[in-house]
C-alpha positions in Angstrom: 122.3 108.2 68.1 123.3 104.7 68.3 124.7 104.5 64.7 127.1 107.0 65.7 128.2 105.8 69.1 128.7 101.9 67.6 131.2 103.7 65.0 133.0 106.0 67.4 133.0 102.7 69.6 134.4 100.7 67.1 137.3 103.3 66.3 140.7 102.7 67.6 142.0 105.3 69.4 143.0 108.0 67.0 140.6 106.4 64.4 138.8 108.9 62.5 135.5 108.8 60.6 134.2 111.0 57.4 130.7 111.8 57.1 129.3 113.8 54.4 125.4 114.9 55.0 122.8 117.1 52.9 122.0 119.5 56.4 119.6 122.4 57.0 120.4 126.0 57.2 119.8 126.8 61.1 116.9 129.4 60.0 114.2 129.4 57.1 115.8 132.7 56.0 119.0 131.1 54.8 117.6 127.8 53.7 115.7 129.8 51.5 118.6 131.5 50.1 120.7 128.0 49.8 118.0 126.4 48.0 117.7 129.2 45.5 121.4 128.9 45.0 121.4 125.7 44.4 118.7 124.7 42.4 119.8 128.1 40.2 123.4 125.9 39.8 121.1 122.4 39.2 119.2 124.3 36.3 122.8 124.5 34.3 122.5 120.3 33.5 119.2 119.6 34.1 115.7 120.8 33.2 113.1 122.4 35.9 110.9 119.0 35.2 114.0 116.9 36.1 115.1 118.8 39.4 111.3 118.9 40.5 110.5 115.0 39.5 114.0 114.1 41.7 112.7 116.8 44.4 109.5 114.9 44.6 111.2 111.5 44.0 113.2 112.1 47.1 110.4 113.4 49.0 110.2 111.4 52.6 113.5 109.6 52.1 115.4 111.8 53.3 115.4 113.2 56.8 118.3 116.1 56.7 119.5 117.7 60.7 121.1 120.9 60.9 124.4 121.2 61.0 124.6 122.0 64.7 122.5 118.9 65.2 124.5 116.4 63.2 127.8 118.0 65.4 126.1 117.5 68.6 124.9 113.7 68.0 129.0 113.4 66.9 129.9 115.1 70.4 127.1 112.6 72.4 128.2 109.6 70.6 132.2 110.5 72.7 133.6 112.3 69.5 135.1 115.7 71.4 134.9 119.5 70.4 138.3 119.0 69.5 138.4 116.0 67.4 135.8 117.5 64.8 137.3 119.1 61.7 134.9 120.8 58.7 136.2 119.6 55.4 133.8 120.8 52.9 130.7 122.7 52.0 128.8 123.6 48.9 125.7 125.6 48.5 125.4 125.7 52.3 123.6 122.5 52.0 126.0 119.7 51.8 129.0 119.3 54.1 131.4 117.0 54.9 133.5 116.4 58.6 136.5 114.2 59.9 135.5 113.2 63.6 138.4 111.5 65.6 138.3 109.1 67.8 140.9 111.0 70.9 143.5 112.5 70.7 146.8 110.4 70.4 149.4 110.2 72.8 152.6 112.7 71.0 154.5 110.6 68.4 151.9 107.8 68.3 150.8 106.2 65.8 148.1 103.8 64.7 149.2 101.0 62.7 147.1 100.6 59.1 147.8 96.9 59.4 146.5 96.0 62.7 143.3 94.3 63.2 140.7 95.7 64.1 139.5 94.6 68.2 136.4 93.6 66.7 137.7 91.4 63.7 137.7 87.7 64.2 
């Protein structure tokens, strides 16, 4: 995905970046069983009319991957196996991972002042 490979490009070595996606389950089965959960915890602050007129407003805008999709298109764009850390998930269908840029030489650190390469 070029997206992805123009972020891990940019990165300086040891640079990490956070993405947080809406994913599918890997089978029907357990989508099926996610959504359930979590439209039964959406019915607690909102009425079945609200979640289905926000269901249908978001109908075509969004194109979630799996999850195994999302991590591979990390691991194409030069993130490693290694450098990909799960931070969170909630009703199986939102998640959240810290991709690094490499792996750091021992003791080294990347300055938060320095300017970015790409910065003028």
């Amino acid at each position: 995905m070029p997206l992805l490979q123009r972020i891990h490009d940019g990165l300086v070595e040891g640079g990490a970046l956070i993405i947080a996606e809406k994913v599918l389950a890997n089978s029907a089965r357990f989508q099926e069983l996610c959504m359930v959960n979590y439209y039964d915890h959406k019915l607690r602050a909102f009425s079945a009319d609200e979640i289905l007129k926000k269901a249908l407003d978001l109908r075509g805008m969004m194109d979630p991957w799996e999850e195994t999709k999302l991590l591979d298109a990390l691991r194409s764009a030069g993130f490693g196996p290694d450098d990909l850390q799960p931070l969170w998930r909630q009703h199986g269908l939102f998640g959240a991972w810290l991709a690094r840029k490499g792996t750091p030489t021992p003791g080294h650190r990347v300055p938060l002042d320095r300017p970015h390469p790409n910065s003028v």
